[in-house]
Backbone as JSON Lines, residues from 0, in Angstrom:
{"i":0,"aa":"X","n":[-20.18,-22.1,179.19],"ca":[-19.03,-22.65,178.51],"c":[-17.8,-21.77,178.69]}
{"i":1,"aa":"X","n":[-18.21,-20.56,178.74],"ca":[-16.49,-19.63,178.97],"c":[-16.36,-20.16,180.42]}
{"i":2,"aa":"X","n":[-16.88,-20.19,181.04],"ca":[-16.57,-20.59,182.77],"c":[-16.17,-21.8,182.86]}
{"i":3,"aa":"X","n":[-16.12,-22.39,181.87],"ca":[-15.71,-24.06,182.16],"c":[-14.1,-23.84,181.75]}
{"i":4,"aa":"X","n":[-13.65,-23.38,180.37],"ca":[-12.09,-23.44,180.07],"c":[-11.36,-23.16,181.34]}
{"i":5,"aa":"X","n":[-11.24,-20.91,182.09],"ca":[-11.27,-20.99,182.59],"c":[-10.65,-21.87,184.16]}
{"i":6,"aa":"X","n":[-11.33,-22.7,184.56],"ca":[-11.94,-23.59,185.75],"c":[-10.97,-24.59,185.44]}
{"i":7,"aa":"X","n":[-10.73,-25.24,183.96],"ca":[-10.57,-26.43,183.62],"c":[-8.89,-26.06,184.13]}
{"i":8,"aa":"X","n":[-8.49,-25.1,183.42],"ca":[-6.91,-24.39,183.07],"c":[-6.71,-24.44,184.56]}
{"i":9,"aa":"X","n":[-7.34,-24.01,186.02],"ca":[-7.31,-23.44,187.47],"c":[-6.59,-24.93,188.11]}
{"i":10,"aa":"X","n":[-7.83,-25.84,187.16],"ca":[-7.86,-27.12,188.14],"c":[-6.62,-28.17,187.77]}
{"i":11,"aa":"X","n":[-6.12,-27.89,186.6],"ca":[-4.81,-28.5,185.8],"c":[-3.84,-27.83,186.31]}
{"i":12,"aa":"X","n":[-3.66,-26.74,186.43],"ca":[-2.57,-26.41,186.52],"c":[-2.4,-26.6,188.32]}
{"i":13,"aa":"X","n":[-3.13,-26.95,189.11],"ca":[-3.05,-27.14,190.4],"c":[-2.51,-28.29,190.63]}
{"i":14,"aa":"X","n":[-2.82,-29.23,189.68],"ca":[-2.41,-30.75,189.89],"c":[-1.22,-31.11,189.21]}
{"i":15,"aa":"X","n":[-0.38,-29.76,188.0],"ca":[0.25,-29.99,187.8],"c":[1.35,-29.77,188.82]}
{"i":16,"aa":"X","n":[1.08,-28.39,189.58],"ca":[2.14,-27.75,190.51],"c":[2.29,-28.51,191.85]}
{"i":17,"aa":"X","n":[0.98,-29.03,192.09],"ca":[0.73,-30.49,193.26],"c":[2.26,-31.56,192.84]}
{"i":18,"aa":"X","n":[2.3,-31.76,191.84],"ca":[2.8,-33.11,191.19],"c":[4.16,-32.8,191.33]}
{"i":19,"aa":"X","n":[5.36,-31.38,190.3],"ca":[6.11,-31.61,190.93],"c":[6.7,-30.86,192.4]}
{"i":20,"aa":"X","n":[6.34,-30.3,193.26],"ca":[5.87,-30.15,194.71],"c":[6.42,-31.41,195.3]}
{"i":21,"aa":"X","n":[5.56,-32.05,195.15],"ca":[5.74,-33.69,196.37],"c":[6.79,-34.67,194.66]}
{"i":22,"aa":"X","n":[7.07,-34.7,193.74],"ca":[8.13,-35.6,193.43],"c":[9.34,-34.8,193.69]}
{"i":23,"aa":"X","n":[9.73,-33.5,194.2],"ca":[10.8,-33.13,194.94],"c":[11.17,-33.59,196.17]}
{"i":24,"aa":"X","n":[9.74,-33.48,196.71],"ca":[9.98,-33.64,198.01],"c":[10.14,-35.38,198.5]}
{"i":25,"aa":"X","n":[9.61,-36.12,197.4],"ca":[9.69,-37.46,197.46],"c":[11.49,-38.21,197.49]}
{"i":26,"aa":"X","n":[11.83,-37.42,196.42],"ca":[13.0,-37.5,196.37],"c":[13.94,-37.53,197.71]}
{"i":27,"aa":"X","n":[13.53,-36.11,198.13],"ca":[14.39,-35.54,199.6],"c":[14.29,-37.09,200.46]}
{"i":28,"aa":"X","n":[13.14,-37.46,200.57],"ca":[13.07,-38.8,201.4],"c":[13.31,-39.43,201.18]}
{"i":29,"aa":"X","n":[13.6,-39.76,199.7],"ca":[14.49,-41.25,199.1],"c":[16.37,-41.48,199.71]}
{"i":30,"aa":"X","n":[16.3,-39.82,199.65],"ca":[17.91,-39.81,199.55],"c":[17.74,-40.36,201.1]}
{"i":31,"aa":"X","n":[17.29,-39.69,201.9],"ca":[17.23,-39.39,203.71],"c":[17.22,-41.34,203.82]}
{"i":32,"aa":"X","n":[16.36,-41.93,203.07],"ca":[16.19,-43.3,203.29],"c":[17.72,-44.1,203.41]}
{"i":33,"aa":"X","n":[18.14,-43.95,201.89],"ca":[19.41,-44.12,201.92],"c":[20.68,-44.36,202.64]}
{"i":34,"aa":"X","n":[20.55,-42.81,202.7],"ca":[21.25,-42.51,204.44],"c":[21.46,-43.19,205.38]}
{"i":35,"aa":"X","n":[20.13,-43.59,206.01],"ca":[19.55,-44.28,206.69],"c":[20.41,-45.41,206.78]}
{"i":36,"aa":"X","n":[19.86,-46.54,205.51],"ca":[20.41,-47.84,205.26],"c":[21.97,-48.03,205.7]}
{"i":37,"aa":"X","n":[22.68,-46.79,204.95],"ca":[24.13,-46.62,204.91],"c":[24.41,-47.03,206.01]}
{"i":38,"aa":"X","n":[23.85,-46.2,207.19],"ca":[24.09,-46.05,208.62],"c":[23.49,-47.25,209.76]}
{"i":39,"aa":"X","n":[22.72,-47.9,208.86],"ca":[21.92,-49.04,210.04],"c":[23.24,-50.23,209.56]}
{"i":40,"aa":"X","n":[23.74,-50.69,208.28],"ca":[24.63,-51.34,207.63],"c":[26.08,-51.01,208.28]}
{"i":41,"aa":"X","n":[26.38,-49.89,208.47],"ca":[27.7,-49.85,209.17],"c":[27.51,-49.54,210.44]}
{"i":42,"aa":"X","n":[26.5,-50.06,210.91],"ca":[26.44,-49.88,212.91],"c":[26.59,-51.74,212.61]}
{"i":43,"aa":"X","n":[25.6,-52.11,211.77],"ca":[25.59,-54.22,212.05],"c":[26.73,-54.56,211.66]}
{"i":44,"aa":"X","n":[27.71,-53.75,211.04],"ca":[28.97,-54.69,210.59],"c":[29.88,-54.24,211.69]}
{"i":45,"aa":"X","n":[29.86,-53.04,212.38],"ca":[30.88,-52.76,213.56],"c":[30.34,-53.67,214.71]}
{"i":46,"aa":"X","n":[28.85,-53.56,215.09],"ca":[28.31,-54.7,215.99],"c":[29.03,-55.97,216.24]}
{"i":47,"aa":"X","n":[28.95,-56.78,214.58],"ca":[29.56,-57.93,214.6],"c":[30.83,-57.8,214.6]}
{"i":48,"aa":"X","n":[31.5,-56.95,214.48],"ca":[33.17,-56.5,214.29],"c":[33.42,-57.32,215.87]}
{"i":49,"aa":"X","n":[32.86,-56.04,216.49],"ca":[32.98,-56.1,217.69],"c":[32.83,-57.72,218.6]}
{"i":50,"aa":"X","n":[31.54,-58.31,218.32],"ca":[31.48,-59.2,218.78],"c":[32.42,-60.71,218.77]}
{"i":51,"aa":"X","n":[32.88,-60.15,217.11],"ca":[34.46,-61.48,216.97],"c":[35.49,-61.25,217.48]}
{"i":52,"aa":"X","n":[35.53,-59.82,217.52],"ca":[37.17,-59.12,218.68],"c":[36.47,-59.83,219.87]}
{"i":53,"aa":"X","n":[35.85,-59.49,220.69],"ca":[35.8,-60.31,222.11],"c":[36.25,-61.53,221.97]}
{"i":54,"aa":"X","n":[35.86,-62.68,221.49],"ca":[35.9,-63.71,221.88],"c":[37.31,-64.03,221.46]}
């Protein structure tokens, strides 16, 4: 029974430091996503910009 608290405290606190670890890092990729969108959205509206100037 002393070896179990211990063990219990080792294995909690691993999953706590697991947890926020990757919701930082989750974040970092939310923003990066974002980004992303920003940039795929103003390449399709210059695309079509472009394509009504020609004609």
């Amino acid at each position: 029974m002393v070896f179990l608290v211990p063990l219990i405290l080792i294995i909690s606190s691993i999953f706590i430091i697991d947890h926020f670890y990757f919701s930082k890092e989750n974040e970092v990729v939310k923003e990066q996503k974002q980004i992303g969108q920003k940039d795929i959205k103003q390449d399709k509206q210059k695309y079509l910009e472009n394509i009504l100037n020609q004609k």
